[in-house]
C-alpha angles and dihedrals in degrees: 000000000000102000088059088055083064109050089045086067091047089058097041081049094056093038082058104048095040084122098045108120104231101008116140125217103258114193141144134268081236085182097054088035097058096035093057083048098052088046081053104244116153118225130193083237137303113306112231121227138189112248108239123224092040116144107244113217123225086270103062089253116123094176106136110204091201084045087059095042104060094043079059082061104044089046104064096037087059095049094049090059089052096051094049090050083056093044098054088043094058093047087052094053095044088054083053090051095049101051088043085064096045099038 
C-alpha cells in the first residue's frame, strides 16, 4: 500500500504540473518495486523514473491528462483491493484471537 501511496503523489504531481513548460511524467516500476518488496530488499524509496514512449508537446511538457487519468484510476482500484486483503487479514486474525480466548 505504500507504494501506491506513492504512485498516487506522482500522478497528482504530473496532473499539476500538466501546464509546466519543460516538466517530465515521473512515475514508479510498480512491478520491480513491489517485487523487490515482496523478496524483502529494503530500499531507501521507489525510484522514479520517466515512461518512455510518451508525445512531448512544443513546450517541452509530456504530461497526458488521459494518461493520468487513467493511472488515478488504477490507482485506487489498486489500493482498494489492497485494503480489502488487509482487511480480511486482520478479521482472520481477530477470529484466531478470539478462539484462542475461549478455547
Amino acid at each position: 500500500m505504500s507504494l501506491l501511496s506513492v504512485r498516487q503523489k506522482l500522478v497528482a504531481s504530473n496532473i499539476a504540473n500538466a501546464d509546466t513548460p519543460g516538466y517530465h511524467t515521473q512515475d514508479i516500476d510498480f512491478r520491480a518495486e513491489f517485487a523487490q518488496q515482496m523478496q524483502g530488499q529494503e530500499s531507501l524509496g521507489p525510484q522514479t523514473v520517466e515512461p518512455d514512449g510518451l508525445a512531448v508537446k512544443a513546450d517541452g511538457n509530456n504530461v497526458s491528462l488521459d494518461r493520468e487519468s487513467r493511472m488515478l484510476a488504477e490507482n485506487a482500484m489498486r489500493f482498494s483491493v489492497a485494503a480489502s486483503l488487509a482487511r480480511a487479514e486482520l478479521h482472520a486474525i481477530q477470529s484466531a484471537i478470539q478462539e484462542g480466548k475461549s478455547a
